[in-house]
PyMOL Python script that loads the backbone (N, CA, C, O; Angstrom):
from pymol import cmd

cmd.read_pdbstr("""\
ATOM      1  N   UNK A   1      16.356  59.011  13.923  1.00  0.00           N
ATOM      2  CA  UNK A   1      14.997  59.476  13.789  1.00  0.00           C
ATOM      3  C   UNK A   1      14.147  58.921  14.922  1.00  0.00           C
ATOM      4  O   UNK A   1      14.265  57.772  15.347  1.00  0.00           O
ATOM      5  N   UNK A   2      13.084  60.026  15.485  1.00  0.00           N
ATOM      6  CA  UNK A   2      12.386  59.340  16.496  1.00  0.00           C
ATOM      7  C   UNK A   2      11.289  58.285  15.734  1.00  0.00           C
ATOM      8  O   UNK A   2      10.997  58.151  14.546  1.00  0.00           O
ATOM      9  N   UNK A   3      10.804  57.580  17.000  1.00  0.00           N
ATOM     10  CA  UNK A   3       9.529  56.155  16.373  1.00  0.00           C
ATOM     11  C   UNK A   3       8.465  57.102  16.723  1.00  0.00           C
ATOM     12  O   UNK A   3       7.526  56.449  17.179  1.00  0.00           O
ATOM     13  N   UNK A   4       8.137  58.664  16.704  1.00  0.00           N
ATOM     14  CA  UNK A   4       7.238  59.245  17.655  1.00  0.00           C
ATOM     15  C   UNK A   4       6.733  60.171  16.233  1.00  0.00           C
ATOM     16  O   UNK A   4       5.609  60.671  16.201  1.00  0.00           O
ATOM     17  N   UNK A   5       7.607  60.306  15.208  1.00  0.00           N
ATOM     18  CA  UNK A   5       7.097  61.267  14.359  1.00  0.00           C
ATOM     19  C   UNK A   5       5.980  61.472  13.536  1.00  0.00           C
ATOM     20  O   UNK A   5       5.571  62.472  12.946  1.00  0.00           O
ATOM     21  N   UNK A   6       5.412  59.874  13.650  1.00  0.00           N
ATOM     22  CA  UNK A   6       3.449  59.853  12.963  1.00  0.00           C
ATOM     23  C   UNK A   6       3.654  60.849  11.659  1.00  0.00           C
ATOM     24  O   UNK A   6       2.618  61.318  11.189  1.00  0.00           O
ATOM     25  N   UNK A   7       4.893  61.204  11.046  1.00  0.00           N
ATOM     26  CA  UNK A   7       4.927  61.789   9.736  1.00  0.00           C
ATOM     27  C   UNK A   7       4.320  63.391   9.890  1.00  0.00           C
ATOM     28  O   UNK A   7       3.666  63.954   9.012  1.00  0.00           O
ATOM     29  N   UNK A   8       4.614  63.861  10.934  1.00  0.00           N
ATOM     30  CA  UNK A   8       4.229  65.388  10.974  1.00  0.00           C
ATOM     31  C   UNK A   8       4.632  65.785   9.795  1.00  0.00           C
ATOM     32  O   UNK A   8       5.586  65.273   9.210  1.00  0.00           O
ATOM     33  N   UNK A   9       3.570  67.237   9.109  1.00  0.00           N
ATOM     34  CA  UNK A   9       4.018  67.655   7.840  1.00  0.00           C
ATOM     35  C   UNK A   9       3.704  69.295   8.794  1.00  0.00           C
ATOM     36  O   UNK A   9       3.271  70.125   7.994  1.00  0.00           O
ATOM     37  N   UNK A  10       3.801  69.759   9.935  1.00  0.00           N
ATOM     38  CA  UNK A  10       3.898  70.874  10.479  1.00  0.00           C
ATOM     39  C   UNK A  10       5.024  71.354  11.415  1.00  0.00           C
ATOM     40  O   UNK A  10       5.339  70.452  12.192  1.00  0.00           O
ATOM     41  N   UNK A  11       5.697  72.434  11.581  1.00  0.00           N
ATOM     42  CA  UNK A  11       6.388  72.893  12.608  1.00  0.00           C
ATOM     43  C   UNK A  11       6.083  74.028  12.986  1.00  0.00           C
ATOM     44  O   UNK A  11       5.996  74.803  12.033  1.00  0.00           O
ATOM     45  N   UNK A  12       5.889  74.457  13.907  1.00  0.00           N
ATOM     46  CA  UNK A  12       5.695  76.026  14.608  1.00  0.00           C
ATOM     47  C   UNK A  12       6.390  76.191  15.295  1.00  0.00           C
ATOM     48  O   UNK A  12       6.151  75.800  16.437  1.00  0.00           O
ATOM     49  N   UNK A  13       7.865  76.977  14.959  1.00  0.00           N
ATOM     50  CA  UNK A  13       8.899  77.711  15.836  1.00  0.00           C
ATOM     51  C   UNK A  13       8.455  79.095  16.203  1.00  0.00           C
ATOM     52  O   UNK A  13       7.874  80.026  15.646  1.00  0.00           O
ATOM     53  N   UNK A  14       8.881  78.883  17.163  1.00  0.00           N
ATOM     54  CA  UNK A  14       8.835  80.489  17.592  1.00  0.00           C
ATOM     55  C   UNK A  14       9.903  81.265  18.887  1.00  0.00           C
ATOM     56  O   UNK A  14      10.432  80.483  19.677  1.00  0.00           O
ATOM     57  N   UNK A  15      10.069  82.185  18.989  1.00  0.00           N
ATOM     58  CA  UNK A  15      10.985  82.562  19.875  1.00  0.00           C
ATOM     59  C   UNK A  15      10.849  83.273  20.586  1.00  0.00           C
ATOM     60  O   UNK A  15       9.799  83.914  20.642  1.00  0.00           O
ATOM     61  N   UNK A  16      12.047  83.494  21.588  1.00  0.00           N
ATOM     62  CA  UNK A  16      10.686  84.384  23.234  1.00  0.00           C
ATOM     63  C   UNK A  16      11.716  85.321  23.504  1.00  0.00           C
ATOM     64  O   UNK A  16      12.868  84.946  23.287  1.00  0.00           O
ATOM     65  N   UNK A  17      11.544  86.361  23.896  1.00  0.00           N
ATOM     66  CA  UNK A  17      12.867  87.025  24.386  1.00  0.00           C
ATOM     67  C   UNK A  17      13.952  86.905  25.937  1.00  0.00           C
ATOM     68  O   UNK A  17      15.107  87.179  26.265  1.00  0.00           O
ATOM     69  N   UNK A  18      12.241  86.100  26.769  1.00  0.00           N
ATOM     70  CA  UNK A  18      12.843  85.669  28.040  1.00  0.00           C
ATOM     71  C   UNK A  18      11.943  84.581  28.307  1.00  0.00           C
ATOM     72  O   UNK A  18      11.041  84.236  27.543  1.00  0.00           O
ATOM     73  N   UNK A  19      12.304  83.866  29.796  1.00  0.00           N
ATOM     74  CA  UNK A  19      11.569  82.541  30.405  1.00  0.00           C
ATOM     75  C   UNK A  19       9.763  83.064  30.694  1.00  0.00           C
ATOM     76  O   UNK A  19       8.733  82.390  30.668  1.00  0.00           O
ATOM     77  N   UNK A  20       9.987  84.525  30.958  1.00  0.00           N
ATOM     78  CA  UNK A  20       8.431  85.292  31.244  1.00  0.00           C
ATOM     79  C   UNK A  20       7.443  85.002  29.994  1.00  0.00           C
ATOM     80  O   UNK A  20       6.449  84.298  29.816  1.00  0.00           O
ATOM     81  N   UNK A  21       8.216  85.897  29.218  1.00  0.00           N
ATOM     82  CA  UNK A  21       7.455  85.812  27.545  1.00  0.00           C
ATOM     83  C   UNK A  21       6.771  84.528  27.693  1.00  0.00           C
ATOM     84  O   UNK A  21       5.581  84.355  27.958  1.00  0.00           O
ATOM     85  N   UNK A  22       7.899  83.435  27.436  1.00  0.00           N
ATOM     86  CA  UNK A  22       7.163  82.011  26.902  1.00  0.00           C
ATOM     87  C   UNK A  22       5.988  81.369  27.958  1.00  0.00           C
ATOM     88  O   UNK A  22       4.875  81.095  27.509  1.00  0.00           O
ATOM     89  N   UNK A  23       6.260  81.188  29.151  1.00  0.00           N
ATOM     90  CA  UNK A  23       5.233  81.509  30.021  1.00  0.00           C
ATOM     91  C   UNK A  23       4.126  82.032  29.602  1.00  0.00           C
ATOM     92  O   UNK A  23       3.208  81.261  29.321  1.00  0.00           O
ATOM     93  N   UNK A  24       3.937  83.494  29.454  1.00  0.00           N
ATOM     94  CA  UNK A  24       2.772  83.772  28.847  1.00  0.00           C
ATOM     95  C   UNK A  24       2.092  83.529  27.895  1.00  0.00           C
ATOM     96  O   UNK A  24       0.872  83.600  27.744  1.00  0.00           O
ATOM     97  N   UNK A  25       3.080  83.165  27.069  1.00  0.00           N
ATOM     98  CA  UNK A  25       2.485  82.625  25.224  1.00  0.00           C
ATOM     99  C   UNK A  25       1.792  80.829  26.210  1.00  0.00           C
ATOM    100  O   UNK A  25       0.759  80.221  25.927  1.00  0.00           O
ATOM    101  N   UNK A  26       2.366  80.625  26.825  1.00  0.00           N
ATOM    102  CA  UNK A  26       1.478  79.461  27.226  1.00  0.00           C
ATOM    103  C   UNK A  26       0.228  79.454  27.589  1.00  0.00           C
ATOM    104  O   UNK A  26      -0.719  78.744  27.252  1.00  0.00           O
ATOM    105  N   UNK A  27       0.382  80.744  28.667  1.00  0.00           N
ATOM    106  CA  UNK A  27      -1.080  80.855  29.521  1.00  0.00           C
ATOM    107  C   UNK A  27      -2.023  81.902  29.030  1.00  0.00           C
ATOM    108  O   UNK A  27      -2.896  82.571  29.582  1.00  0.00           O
ATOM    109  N   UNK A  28      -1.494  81.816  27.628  1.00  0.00           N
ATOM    110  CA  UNK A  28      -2.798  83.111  26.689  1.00  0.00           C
ATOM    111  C   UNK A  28      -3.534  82.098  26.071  1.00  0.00           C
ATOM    112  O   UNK A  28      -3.047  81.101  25.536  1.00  0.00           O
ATOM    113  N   UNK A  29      -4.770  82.390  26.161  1.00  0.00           N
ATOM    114  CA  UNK A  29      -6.104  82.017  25.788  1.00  0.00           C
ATOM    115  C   UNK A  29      -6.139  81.901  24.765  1.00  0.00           C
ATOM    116  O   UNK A  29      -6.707  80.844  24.491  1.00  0.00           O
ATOM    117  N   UNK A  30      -5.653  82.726  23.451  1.00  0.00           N
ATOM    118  CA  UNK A  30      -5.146  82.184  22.395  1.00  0.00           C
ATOM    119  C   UNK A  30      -4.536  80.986  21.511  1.00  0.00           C
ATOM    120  O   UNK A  30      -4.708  80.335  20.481  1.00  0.00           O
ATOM    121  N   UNK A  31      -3.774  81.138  22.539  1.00  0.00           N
ATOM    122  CA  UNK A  31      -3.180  79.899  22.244  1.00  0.00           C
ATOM    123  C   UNK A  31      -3.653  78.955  22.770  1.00  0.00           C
ATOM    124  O   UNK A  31      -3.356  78.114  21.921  1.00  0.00           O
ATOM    125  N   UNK A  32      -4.225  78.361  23.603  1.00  0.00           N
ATOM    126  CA  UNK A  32      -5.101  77.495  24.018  1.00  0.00           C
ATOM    127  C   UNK A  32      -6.089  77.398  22.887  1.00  0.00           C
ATOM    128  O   UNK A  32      -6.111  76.236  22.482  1.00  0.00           O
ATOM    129  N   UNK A  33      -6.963  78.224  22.185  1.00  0.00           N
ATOM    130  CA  UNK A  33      -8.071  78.734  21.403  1.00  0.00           C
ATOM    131  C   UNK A  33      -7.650  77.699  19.961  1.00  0.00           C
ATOM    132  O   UNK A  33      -8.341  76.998  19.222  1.00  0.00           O
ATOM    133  N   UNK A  34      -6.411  77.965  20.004  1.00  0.00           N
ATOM    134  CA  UNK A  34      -5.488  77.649  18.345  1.00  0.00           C
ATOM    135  C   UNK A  34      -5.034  75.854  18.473  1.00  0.00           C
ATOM    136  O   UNK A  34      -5.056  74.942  17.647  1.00  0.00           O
ATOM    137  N   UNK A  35      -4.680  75.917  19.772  1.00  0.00           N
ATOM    138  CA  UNK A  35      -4.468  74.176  20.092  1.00  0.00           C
ATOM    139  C   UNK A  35      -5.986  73.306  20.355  1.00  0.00           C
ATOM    140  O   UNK A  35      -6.089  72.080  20.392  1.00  0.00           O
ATOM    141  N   UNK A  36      -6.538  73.799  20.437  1.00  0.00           N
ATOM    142  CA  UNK A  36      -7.895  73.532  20.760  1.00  0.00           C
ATOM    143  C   UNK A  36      -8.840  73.076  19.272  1.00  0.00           C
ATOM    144  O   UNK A  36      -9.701  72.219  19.074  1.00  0.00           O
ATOM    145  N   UNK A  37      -8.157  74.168  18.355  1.00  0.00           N
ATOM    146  CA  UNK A  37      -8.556  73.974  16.939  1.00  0.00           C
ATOM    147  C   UNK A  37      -7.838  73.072  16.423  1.00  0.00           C
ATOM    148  O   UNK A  37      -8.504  72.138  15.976  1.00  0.00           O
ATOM    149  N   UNK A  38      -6.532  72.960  16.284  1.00  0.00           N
ATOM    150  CA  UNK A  38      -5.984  71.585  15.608  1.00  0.00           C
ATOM    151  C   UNK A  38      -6.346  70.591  16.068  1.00  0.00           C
ATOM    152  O   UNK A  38      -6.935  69.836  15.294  1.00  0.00           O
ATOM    153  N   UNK A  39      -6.153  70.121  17.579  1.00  0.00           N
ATOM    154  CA  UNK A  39      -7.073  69.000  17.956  1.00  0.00           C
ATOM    155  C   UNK A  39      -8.568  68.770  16.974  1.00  0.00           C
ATOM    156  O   UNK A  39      -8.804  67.644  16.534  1.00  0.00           O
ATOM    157  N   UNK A  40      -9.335  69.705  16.745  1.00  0.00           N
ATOM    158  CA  UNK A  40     -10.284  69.636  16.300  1.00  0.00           C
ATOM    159  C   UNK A  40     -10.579  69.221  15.102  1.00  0.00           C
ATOM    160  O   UNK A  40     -11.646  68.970  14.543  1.00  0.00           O
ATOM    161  N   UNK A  41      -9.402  69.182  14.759  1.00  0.00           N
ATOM    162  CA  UNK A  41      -9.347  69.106  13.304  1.00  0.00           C
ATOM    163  C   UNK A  41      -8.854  67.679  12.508  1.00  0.00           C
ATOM    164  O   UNK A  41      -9.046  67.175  11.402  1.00  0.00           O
ATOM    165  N   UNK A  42      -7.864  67.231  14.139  1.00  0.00           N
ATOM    166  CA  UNK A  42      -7.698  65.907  13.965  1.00  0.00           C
ATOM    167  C   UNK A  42      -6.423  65.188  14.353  1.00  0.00           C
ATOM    168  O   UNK A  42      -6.206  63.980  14.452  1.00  0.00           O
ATOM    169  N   UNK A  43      -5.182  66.827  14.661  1.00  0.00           N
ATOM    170  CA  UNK A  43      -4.337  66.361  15.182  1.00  0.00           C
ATOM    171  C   UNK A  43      -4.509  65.935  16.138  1.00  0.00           C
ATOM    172  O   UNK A  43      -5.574  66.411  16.532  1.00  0.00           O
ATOM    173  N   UNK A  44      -3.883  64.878  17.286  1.00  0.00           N
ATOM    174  CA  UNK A  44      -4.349  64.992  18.492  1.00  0.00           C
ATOM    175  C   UNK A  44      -2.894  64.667  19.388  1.00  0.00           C
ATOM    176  O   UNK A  44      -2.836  64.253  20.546  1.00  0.00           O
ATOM    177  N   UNK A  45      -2.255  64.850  18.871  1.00  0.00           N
ATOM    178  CA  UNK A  45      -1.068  64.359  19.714  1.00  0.00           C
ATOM    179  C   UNK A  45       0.196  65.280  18.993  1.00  0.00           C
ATOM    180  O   UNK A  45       0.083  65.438  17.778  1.00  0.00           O
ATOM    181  N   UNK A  46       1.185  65.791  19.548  1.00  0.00           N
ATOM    182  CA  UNK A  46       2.494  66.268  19.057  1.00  0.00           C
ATOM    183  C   UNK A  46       3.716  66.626  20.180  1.00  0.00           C
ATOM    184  O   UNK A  46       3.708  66.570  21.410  1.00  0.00           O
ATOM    185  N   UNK A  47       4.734  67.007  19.246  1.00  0.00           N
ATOM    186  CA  UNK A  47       6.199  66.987  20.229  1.00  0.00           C
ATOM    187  C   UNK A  47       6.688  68.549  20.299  1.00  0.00           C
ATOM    188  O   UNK A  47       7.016  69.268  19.355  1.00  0.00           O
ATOM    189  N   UNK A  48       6.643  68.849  21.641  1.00  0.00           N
ATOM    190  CA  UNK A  48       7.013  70.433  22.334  1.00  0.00           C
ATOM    191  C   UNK A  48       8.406  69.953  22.734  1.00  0.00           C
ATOM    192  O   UNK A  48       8.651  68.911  23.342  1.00  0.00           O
ATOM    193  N   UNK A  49       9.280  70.861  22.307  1.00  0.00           N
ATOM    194  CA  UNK A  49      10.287  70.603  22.548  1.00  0.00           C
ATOM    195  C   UNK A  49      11.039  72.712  23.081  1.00  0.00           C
ATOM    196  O   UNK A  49      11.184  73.654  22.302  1.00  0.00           O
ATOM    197  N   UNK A  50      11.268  72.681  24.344  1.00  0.00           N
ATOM    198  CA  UNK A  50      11.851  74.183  24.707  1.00  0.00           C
ATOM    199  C   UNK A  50      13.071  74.178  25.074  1.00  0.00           C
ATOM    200  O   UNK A  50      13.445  73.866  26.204  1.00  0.00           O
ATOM    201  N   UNK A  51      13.843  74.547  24.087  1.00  0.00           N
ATOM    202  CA  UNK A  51      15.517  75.096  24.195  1.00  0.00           C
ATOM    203  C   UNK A  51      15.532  76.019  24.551  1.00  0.00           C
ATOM    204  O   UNK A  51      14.948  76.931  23.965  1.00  0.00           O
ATOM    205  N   UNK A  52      16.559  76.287  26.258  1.00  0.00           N
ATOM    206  CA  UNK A  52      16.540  78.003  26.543  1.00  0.00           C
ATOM    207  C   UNK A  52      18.643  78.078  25.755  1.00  0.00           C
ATOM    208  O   UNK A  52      19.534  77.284  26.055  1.00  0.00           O
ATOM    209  N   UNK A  53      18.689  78.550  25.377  1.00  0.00           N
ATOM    210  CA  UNK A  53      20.340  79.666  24.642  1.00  0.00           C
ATOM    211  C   UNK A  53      19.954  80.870  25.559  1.00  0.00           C
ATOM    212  O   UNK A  53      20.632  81.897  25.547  1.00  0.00           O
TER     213      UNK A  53
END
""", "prot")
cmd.dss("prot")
cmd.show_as("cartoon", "prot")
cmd.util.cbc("prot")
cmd.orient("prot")
């Protein structure tokens, strides 16, 4: 187990069809918009982890 897990009670998987896709899901404003809100809320720190298969 990592010493990093601060007891997350969230996961958001998601899947891309190529290296482009995920790229974009990065650089959409949206999503910025949505990370912007959890920070806000109180998360302030978490673990991105990108497996390409």
């Amino acid at each position: 187990m990592s010493d990093r897990n601060q007891g997350y009670q969230v996961v958001l998987k998601v899947g891309f069809e190529d290296r482009a896709a995920l790229d974009a899901y990065k650089a959409n404003t949206e999503h910025h918009a949505c990370s912007a809100f959890i920070r806000s809320v109180g998360r302030l720190d978490g673990i991105v982890i990108d497996i390409e298969i």
